[in-house]
PDB file of N, CA, C, O and CB in Angstrom:
ATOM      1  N   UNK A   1       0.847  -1.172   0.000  1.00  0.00           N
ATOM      2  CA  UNK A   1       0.000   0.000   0.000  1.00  0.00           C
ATOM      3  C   UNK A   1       0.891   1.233   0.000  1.00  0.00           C
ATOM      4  O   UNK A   1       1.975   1.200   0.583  1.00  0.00           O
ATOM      5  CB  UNK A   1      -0.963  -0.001   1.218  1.00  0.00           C
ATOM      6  N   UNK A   2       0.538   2.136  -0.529  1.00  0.00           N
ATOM      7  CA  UNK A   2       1.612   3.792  -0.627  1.00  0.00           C
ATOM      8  C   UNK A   2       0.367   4.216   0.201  1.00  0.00           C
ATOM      9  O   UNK A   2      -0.679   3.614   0.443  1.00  0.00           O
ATOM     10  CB  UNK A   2       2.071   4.951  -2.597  1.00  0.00           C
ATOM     11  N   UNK A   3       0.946   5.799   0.660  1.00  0.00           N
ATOM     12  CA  UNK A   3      -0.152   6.471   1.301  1.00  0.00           C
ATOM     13  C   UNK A   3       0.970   7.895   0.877  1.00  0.00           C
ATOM     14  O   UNK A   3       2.177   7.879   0.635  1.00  0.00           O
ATOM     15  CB  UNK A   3      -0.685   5.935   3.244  1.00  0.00           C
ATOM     16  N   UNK A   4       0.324   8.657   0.903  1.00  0.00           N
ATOM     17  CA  UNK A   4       1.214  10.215   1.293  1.00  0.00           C
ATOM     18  C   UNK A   4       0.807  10.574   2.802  1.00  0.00           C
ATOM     19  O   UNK A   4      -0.212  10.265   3.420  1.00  0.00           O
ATOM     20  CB  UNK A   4       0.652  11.780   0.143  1.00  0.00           C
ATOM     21  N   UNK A   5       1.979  11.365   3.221  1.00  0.00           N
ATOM     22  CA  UNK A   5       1.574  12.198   4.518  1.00  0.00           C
ATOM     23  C   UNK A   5       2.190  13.167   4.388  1.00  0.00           C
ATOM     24  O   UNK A   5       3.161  13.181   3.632  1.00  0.00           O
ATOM     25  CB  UNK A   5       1.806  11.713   5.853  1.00  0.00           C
ATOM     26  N   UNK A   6       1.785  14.305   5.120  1.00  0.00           N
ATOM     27  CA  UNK A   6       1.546  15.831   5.546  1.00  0.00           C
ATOM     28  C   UNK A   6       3.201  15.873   6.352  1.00  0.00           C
ATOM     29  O   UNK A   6       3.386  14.834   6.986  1.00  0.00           O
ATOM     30  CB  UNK A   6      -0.192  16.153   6.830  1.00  0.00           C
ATOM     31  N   UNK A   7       3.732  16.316   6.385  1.00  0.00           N
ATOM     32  CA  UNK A   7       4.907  16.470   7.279  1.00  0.00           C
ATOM     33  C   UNK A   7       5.383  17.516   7.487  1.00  0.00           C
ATOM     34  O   UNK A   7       6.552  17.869   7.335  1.00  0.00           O
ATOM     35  CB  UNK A   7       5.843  15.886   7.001  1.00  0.00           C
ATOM     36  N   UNK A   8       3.869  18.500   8.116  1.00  0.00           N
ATOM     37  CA  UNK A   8       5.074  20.186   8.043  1.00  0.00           C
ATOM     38  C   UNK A   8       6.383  20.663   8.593  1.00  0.00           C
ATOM     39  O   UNK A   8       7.070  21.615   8.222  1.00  0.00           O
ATOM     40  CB  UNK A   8       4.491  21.327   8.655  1.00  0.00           C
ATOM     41  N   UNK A   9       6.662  19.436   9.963  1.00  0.00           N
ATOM     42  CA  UNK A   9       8.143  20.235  10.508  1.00  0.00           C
ATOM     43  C   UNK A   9       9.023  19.748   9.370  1.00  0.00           C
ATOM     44  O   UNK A   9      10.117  19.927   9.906  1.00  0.00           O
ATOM     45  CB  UNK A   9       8.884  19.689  12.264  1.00  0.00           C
ATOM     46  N   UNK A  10       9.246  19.355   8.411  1.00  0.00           N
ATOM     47  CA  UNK A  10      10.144  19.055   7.686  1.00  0.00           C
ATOM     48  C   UNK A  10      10.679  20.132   6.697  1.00  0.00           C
ATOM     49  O   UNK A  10      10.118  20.426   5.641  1.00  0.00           O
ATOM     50  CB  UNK A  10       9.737  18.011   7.151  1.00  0.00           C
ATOM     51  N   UNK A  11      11.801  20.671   7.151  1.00  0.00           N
ATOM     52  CA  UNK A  11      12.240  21.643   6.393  1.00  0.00           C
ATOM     53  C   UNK A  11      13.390  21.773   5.685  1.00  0.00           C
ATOM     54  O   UNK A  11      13.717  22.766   5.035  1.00  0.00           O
ATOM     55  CB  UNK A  11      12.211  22.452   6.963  1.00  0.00           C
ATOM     56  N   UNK A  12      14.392  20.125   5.893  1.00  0.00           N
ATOM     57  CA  UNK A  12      15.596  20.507   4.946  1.00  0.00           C
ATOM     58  C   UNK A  12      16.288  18.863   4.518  1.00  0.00           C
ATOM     59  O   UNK A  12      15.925  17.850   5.116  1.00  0.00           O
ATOM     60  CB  UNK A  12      16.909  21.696   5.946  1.00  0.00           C
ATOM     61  N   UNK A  13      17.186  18.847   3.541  1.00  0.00           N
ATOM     62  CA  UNK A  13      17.430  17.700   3.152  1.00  0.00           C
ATOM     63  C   UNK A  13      17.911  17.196   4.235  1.00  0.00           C
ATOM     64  O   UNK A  13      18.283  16.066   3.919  1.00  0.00           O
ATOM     65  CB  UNK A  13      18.146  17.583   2.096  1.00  0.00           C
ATOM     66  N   UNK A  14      18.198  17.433   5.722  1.00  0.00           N
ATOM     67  CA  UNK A  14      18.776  16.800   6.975  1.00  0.00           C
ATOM     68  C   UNK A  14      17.344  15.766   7.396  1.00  0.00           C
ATOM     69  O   UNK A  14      17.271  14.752   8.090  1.00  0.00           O
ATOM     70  CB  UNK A  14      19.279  18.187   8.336  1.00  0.00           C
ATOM     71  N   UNK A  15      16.624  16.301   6.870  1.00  0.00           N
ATOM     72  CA  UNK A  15      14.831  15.749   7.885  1.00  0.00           C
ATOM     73  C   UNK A  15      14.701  14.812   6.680  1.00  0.00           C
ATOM     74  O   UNK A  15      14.319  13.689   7.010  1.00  0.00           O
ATOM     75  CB  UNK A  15      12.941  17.278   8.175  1.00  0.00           C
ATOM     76  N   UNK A  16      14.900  14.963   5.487  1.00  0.00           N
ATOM     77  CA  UNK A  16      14.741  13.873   4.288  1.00  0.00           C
ATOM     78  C   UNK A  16      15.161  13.048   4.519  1.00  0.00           C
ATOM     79  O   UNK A  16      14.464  12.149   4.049  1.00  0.00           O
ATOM     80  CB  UNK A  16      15.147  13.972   3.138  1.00  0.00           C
ATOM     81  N   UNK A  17      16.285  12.517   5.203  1.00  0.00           N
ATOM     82  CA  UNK A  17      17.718  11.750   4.818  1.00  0.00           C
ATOM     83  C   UNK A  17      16.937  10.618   6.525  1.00  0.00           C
ATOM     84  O   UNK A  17      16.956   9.390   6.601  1.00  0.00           O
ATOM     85  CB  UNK A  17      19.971  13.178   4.970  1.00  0.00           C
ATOM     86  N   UNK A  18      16.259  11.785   7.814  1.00  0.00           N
ATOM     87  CA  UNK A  18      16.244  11.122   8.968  1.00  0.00           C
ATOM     88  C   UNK A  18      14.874  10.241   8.171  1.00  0.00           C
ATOM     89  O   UNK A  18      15.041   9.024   8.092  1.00  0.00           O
ATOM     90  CB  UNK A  18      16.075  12.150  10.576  1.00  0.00           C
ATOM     91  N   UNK A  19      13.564  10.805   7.595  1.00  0.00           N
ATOM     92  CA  UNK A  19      12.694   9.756   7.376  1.00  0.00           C
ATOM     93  C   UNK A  19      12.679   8.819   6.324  1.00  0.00           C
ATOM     94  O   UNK A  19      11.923   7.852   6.238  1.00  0.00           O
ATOM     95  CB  UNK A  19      11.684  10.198   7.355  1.00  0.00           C
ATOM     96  N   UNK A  20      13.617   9.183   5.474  1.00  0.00           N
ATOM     97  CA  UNK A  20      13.418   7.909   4.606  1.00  0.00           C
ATOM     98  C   UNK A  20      14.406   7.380   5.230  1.00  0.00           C
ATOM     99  O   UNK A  20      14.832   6.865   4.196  1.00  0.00           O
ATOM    100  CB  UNK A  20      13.502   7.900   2.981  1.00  0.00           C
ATOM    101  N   UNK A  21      15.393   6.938   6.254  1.00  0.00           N
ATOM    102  CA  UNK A  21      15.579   5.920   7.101  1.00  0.00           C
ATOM    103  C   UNK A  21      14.690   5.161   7.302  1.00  0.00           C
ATOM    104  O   UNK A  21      14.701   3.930   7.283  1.00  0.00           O
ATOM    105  CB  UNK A  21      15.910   6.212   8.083  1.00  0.00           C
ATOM    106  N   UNK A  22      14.000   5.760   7.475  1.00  0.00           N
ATOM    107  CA  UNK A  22      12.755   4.608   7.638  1.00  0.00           C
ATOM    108  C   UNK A  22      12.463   3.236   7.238  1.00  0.00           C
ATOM    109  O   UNK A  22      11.945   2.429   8.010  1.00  0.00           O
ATOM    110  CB  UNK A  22      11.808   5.013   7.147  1.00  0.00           C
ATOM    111  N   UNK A  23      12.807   2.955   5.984  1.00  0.00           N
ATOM    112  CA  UNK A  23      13.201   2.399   5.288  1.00  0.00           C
ATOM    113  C   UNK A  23      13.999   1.374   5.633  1.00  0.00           C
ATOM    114  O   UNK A  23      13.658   0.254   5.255  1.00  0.00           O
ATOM    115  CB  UNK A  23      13.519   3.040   4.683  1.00  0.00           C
ATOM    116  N   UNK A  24      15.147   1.518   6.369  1.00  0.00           N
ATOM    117  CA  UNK A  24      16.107   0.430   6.804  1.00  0.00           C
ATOM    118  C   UNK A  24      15.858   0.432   8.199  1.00  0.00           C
ATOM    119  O   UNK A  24      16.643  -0.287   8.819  1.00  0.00           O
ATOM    120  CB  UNK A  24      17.671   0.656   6.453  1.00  0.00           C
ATOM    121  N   UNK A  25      14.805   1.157   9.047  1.00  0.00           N
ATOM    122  CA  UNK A  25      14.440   0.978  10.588  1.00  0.00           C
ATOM    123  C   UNK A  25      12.934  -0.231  10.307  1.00  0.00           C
ATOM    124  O   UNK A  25      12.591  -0.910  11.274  1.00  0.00           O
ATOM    125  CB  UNK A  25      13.932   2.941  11.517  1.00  0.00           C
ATOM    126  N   UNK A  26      12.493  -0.318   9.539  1.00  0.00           N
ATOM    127  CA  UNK A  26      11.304  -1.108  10.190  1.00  0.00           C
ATOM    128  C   UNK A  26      11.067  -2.233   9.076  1.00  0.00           C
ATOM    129  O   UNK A  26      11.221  -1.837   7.920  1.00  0.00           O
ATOM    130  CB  UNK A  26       9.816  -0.087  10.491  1.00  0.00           C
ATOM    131  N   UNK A  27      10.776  -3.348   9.218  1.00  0.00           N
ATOM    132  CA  UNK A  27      10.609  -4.458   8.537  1.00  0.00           C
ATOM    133  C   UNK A  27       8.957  -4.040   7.891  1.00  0.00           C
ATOM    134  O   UNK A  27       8.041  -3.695   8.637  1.00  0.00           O
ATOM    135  CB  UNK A  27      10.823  -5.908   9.609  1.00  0.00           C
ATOM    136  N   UNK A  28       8.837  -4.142   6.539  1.00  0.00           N
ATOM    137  CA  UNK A  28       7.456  -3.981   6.023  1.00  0.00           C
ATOM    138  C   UNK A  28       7.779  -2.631   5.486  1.00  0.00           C
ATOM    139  O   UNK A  28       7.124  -2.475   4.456  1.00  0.00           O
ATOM    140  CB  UNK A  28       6.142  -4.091   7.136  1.00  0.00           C
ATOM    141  N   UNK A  29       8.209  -2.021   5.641  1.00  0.00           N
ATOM    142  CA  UNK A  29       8.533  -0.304   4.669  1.00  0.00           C
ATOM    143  C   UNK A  29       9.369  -0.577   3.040  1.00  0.00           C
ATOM    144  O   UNK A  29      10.590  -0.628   2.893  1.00  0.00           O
ATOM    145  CB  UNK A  29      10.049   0.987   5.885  1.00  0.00           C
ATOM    146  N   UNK A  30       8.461  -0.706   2.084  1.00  0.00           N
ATOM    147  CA  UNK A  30       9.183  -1.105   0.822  1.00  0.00           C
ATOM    148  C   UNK A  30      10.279  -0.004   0.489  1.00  0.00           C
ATOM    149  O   UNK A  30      11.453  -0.269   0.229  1.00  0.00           O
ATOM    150  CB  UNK A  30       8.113  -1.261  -0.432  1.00  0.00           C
ATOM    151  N   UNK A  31       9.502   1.789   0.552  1.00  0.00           N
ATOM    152  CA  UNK A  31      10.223   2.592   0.218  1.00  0.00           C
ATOM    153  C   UNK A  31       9.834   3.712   0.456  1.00  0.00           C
ATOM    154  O   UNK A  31       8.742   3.908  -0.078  1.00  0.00           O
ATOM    155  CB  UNK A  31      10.514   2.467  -0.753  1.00  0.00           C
ATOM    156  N   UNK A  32      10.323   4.819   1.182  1.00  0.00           N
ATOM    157  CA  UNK A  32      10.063   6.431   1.253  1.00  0.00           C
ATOM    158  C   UNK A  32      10.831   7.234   0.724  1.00  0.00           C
ATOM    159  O   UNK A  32      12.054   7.362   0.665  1.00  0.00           O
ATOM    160  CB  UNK A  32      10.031   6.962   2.423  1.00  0.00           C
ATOM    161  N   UNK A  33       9.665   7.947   0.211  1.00  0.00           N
ATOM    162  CA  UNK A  33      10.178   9.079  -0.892  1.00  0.00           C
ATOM    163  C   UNK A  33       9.702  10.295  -0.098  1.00  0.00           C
ATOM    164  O   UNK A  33       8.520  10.632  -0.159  1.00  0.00           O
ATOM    165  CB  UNK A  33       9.421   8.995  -2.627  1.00  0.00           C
ATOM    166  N   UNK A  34      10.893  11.193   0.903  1.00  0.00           N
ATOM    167  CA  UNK A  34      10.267  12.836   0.963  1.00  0.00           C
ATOM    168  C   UNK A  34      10.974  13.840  -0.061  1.00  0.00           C
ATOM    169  O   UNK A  34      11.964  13.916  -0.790  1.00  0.00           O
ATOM    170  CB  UNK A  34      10.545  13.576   2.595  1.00  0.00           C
ATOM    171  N   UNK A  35       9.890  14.536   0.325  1.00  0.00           N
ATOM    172  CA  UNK A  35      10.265  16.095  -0.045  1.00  0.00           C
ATOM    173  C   UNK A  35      10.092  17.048   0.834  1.00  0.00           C
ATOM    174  O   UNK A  35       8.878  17.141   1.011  1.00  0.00           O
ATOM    175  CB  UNK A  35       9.568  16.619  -1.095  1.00  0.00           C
ATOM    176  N   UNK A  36      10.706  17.878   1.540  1.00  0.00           N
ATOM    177  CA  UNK A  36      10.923  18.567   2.401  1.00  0.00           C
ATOM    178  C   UNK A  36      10.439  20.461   1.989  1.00  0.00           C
ATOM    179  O   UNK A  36      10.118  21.320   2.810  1.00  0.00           O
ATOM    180  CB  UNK A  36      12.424  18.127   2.680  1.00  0.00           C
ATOM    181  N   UNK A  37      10.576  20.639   0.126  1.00  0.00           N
ATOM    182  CA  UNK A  37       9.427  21.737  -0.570  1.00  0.00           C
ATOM    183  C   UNK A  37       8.249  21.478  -0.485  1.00  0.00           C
ATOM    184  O   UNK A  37       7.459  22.411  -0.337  1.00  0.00           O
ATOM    185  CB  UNK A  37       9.462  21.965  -1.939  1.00  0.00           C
ATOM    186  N   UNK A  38       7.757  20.060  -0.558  1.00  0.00           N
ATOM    187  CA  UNK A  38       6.484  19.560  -0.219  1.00  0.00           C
ATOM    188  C   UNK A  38       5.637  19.313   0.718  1.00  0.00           C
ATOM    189  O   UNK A  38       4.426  19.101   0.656  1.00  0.00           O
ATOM    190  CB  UNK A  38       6.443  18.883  -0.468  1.00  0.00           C
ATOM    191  N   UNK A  39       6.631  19.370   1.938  1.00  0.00           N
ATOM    192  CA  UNK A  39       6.208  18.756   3.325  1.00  0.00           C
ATOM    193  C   UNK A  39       5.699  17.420   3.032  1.00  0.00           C
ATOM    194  O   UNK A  39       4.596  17.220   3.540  1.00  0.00           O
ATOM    195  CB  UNK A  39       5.058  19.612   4.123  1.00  0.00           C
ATOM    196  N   UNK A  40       5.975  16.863   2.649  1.00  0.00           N
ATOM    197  CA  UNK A  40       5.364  15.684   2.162  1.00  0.00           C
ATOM    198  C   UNK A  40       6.227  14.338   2.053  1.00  0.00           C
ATOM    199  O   UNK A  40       7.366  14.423   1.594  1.00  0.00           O
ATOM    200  CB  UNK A  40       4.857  16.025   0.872  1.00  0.00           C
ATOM    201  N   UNK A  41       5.711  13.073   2.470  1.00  0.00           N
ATOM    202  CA  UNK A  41       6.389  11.648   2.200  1.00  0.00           C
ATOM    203  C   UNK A  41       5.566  10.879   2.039  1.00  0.00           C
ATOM    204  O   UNK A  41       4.637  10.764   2.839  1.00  0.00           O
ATOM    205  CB  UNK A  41       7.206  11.061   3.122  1.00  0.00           C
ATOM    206  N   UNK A  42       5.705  10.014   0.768  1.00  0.00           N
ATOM    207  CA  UNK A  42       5.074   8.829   0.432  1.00  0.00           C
ATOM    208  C   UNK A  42       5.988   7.839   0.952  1.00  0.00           C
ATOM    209  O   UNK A  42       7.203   7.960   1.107  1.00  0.00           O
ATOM    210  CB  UNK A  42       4.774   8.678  -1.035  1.00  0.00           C
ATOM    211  N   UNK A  43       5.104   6.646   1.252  1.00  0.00           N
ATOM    212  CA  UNK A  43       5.555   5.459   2.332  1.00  0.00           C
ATOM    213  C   UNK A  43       4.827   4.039   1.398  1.00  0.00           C
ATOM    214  O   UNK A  43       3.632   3.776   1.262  1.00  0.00           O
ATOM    215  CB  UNK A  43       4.664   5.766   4.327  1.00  0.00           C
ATOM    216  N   UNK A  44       5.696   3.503   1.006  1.00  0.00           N
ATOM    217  CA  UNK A  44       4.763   2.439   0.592  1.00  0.00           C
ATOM    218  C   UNK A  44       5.234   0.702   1.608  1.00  0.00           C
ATOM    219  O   UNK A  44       6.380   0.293   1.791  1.00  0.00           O
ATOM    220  CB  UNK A  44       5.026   2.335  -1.428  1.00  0.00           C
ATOM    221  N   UNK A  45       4.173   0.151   1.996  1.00  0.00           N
ATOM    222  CA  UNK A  45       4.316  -0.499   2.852  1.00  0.00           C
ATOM    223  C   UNK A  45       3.901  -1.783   2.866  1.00  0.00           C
ATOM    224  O   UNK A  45       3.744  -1.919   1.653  1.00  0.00           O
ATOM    225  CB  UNK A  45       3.987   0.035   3.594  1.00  0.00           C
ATOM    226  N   UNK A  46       3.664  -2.620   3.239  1.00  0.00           N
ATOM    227  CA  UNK A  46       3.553  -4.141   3.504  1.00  0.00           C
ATOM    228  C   UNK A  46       2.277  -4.171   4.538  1.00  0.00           C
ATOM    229  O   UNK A  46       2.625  -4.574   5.648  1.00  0.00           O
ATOM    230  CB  UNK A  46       5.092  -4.858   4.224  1.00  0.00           C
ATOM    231  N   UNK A  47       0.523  -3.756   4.416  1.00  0.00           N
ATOM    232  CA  UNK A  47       0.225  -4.214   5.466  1.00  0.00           C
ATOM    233  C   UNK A  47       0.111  -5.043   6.497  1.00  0.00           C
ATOM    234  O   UNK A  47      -0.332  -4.745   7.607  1.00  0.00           O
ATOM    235  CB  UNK A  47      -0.115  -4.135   5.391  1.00  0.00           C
ATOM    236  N   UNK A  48       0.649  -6.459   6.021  1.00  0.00           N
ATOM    237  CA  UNK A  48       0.436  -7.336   6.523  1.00  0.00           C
ATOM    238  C   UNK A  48       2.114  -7.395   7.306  1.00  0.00           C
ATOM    239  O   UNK A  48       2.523  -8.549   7.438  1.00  0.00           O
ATOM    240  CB  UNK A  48      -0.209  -8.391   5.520  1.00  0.00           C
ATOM    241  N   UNK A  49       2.953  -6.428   7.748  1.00  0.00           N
ATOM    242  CA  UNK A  49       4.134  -6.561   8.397  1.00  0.00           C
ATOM    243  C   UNK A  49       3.916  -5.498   9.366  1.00  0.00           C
ATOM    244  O   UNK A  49       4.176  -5.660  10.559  1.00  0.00           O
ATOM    245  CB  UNK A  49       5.400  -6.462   7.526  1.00  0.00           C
ATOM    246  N   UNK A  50       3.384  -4.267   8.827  1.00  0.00           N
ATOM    247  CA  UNK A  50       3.332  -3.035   9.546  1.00  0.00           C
ATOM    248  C   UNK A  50       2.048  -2.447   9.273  1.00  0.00           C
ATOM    249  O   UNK A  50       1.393  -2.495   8.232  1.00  0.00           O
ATOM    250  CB  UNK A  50       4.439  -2.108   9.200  1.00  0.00           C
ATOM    251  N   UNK A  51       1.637  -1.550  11.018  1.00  0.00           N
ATOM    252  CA  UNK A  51       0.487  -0.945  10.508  1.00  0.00           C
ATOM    253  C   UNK A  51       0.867   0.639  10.616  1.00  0.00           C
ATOM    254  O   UNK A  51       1.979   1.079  10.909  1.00  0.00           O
ATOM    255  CB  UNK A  51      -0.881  -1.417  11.354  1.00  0.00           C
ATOM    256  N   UNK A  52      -0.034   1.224  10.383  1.00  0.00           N
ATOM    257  CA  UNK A  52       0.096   2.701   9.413  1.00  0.00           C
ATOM    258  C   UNK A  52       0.509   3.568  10.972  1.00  0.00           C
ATOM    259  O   UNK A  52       1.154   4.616  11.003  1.00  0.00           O
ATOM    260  CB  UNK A  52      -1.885   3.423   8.309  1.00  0.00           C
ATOM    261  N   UNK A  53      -0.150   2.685  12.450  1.00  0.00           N
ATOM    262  CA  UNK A  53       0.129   3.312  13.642  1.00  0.00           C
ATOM    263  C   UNK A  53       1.340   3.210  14.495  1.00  0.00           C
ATOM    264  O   UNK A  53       1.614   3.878  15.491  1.00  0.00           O
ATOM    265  CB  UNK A  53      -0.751   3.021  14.317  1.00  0.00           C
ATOM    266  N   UNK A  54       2.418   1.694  13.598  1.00  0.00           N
ATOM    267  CA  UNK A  54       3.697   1.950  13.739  1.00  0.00           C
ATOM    268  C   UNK A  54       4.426   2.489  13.163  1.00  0.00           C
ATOM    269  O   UNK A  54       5.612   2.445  13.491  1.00  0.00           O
ATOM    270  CB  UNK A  54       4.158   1.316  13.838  1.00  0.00           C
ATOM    271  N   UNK A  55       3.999   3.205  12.080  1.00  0.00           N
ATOM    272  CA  UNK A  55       5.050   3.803  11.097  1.00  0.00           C
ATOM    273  C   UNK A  55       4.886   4.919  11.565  1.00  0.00           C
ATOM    274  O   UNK A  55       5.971   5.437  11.828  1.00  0.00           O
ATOM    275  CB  UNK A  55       4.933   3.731   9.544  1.00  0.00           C
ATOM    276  N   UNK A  56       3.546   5.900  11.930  1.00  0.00           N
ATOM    277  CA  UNK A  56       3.507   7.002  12.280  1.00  0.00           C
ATOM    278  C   UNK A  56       4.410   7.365  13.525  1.00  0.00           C
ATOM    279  O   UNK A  56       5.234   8.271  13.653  1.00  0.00           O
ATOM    280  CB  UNK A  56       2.271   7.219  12.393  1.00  0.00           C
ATOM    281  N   UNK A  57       4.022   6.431  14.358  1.00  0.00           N
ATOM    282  CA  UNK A  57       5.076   6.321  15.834  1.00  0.00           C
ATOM    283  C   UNK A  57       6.520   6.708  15.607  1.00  0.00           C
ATOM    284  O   UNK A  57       7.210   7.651  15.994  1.00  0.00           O
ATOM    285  CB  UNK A  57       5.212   4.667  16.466  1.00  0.00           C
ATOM    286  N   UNK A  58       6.768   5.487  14.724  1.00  0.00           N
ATOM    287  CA  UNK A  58       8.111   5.713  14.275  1.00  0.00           C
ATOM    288  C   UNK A  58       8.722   7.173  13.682  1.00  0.00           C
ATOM    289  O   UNK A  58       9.858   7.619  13.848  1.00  0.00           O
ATOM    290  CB  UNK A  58       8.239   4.748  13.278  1.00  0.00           C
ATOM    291  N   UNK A  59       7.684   7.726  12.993  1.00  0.00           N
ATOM    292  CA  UNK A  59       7.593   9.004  12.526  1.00  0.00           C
ATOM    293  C   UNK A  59       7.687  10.264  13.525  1.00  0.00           C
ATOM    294  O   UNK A  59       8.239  11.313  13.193  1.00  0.00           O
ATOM    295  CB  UNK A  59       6.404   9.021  11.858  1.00  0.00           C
ATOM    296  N   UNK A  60       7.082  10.051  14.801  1.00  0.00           N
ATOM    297  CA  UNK A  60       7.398  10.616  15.320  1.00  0.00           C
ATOM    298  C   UNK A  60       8.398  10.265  16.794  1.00  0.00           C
ATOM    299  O   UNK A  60       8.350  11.137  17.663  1.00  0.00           O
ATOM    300  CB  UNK A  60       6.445  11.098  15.211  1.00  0.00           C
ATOM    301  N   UNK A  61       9.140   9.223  17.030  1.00  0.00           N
ATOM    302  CA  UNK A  61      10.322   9.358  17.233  1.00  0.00           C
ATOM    303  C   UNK A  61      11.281  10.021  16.850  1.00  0.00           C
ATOM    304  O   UNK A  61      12.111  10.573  17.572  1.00  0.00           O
ATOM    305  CB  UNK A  61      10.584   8.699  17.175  1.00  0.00           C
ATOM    306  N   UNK A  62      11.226  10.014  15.337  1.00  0.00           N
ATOM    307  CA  UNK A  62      12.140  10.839  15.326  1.00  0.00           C
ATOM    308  C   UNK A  62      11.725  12.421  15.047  1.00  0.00           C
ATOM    309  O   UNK A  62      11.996  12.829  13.918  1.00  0.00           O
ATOM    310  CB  UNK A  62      13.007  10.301  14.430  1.00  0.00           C
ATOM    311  N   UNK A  63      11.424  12.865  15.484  1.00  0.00           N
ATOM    312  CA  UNK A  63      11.175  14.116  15.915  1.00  0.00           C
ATOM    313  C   UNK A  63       9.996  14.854  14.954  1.00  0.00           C
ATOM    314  O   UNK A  63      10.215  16.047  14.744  1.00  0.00           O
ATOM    315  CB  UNK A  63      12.555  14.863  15.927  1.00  0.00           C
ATOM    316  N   UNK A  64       9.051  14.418  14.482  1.00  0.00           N
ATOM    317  CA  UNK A  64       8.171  14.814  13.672  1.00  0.00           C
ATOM    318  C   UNK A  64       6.673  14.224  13.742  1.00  0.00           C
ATOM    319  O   UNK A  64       6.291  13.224  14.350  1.00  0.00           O
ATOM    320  CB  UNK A  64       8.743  14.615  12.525  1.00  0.00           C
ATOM    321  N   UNK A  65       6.026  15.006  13.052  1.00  0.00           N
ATOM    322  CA  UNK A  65       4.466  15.142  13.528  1.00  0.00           C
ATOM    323  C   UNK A  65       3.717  14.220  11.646  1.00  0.00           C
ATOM    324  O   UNK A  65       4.023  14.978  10.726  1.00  0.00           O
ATOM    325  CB  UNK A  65       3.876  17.636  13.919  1.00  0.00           C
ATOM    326  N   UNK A  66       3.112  13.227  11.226  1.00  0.00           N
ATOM    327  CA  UNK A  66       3.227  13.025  10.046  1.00  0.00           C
ATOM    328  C   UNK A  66       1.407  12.774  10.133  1.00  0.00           C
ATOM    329  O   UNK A  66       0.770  12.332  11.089  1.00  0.00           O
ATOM    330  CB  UNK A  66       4.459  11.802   9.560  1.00  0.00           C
ATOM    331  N   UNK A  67       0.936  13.190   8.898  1.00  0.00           N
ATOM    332  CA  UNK A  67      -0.863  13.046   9.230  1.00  0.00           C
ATOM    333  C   UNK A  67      -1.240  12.511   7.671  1.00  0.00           C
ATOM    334  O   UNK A  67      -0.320  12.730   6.883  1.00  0.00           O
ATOM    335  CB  UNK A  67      -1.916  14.961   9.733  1.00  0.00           C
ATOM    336  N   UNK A  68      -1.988  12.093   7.298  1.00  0.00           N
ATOM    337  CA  UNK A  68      -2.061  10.829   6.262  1.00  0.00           C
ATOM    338  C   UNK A  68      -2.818  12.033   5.526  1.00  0.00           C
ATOM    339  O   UNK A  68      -3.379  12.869   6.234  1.00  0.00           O
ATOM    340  CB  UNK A  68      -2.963   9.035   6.680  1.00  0.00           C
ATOM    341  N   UNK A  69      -2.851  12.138   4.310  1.00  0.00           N
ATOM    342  CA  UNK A  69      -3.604  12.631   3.143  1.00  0.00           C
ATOM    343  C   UNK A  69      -4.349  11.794   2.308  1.00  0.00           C
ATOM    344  O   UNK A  69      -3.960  10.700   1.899  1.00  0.00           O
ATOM    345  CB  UNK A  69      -2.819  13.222   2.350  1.00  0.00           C
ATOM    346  N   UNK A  70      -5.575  12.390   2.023  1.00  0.00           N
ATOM    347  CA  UNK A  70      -7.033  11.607   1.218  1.00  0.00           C
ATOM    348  C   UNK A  70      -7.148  10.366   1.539  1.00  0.00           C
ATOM    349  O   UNK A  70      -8.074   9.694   1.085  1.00  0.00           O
ATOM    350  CB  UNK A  70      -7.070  11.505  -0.415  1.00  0.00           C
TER     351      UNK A  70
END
């Protein structure tokens, strides 16, 4: 499944680089793509490994606020 999310504290390729970690932090994350002009990251994921309320978590460990679009 992809989803986009909202990510306004994200403001520079330093915050890009921390969430698409993501990627190599959680089993079930195929691939994240941000943009930090966009406030924005698509997440495409594995439901059946991860749900959308551990990734957000994870999202905000590391220091950010992330809210799902449409």
């Amino acid at each position: 499944m992809k989803k986009t999310y909202s990510v306004p504290d994200m403001h520079c390729s330093n915050c890009v680089m921390k969430l698409e970690g993501l990627e190599d932090d959680l089993p079930g994350i195929r691939e994240v793509n941000a943009s930090y002009h966009k406030q924005q990251m698509v997440i495409d994921f594995d439901e059946a490994r991860i749900s959308e309320a551990q990734i957000l978590e994870a999202v905000k460990k590391k220091g950010y606020q992330a809210f799902a679009l449409g």
